[in-house]
C-alpha positions as MATLAB code, in Angstrom:
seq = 'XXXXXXXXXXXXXXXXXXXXXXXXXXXXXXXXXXXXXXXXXXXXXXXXXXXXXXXXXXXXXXXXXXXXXXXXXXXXXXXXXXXXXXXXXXXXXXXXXXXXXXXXXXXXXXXXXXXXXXXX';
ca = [
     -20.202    6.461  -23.446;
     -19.115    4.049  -20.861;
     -22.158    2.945  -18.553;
     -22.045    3.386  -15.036;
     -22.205    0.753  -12.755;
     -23.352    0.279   -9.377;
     -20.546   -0.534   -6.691;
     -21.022   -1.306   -2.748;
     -17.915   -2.375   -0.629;
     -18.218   -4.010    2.759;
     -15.314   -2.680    5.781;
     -12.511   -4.917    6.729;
     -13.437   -8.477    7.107;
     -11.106  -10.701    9.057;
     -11.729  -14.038    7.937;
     -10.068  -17.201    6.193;
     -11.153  -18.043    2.694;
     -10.238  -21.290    1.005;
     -10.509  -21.920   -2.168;
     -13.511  -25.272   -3.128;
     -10.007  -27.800   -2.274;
      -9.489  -26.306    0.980;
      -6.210  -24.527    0.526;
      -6.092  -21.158    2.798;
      -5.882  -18.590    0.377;
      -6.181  -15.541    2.823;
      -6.696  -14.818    6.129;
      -9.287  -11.024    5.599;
     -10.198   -8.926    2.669;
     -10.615   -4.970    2.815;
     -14.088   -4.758    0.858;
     -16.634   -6.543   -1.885;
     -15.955   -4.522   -5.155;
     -19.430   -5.211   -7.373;
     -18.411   -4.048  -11.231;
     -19.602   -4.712  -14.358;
     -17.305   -8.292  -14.464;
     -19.080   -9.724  -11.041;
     -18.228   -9.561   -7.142;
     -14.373   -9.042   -6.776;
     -12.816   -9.304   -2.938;
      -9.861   -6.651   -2.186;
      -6.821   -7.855   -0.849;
      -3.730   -5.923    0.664;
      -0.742   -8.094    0.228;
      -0.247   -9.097    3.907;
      -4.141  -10.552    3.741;
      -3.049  -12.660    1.695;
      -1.109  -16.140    1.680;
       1.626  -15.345   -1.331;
       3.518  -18.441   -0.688;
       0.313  -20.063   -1.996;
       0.264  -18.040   -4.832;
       2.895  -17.185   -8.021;
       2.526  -15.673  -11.641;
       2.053  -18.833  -14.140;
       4.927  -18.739  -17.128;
       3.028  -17.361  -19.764;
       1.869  -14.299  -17.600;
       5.363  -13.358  -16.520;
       5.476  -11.093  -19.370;
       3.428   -8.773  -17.109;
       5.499   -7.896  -14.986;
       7.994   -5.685  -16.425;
       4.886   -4.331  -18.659;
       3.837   -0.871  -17.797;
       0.868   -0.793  -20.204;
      -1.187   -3.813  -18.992;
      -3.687   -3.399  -16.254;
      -2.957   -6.532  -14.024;
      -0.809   -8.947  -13.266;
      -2.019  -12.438  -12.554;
      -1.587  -14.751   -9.967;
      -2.442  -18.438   -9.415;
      -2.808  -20.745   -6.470;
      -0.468  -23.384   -6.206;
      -3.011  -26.420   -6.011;
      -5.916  -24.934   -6.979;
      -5.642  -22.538   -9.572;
      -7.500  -19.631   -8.458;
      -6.892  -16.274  -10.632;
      -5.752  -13.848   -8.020;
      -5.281  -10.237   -9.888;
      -2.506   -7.463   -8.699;
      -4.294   -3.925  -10.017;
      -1.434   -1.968  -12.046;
      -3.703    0.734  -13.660;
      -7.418    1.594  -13.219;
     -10.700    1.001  -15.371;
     -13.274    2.025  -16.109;
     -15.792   -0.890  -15.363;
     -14.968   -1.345  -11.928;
     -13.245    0.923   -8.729;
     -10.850   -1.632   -8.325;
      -7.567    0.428   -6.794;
      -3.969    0.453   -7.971;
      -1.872   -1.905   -5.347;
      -4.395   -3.915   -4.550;
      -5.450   -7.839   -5.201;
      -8.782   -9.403   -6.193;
      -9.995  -12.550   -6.482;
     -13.750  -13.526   -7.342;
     -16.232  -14.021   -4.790;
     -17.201  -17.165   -6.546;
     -13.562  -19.001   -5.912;
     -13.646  -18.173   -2.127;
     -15.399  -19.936    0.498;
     -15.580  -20.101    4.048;
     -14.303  -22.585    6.614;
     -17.949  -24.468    6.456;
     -17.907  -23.876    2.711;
     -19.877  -21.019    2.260;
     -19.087  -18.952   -0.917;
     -18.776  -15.241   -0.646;
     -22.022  -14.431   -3.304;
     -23.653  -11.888   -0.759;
     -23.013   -8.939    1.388;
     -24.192  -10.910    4.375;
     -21.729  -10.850    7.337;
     -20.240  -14.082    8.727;
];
């Protein structure tokens, strides 16, 4: 029996994260999604900077896959895992149509990483 686990989400935040070598990576996220994997920020498409991101070679497989779960993203100079959400699971609430990244490759303009629900 899969075990449930405890969730919180923030509201919009309108804010640019960088990734640790200062490349913009998004300019907001819609919520904090806290699953059994870590702290995940949600993305909508226009939050995000996609000309600094694209689906590495070996993942392209994914995307003409309906039975996998993601697809995955990396930035351009940093390589930050940045997931598109294809089909739901059962360890998290991430949503279908969305993007996450981890709260751990995100920072703030003065370098702050995104570990807490503490508003900037």
């Amino acid at each position: 029996m899969p075990v449930k686990i405890a969730e919180k989400s923030l509201s919009v935040m309108k804010i640019n994260l960088y990734s640790k070598d200062h490349e913009l990576l998004a300019c907001g996220y819609k919520r904090i999604v806290v699953g059994e994997r870590g702290m995940y920020l949600e993305f909508k498409e226009k939050d995000l900077l996609m000309d600094n991101f694209f689906v590495p070679e070996y993942e392209e497989w994914r995307l003409k896959n309906n039975k996998c779960y993601y697809i995955e993203y990396r930035s351009r100079f940093s390589n930050i895992k940045c997931y598109f959400q294809k089909k739901r699971v059962w360890y998290a609430d991430y949503k279908i149509g969305y993007y996450y990244i981890s709260a751990l490759d995100v920072f703030t303009r003065k370098n702050k990483v995104l570990t807490t629900f503490d508003r900037f």
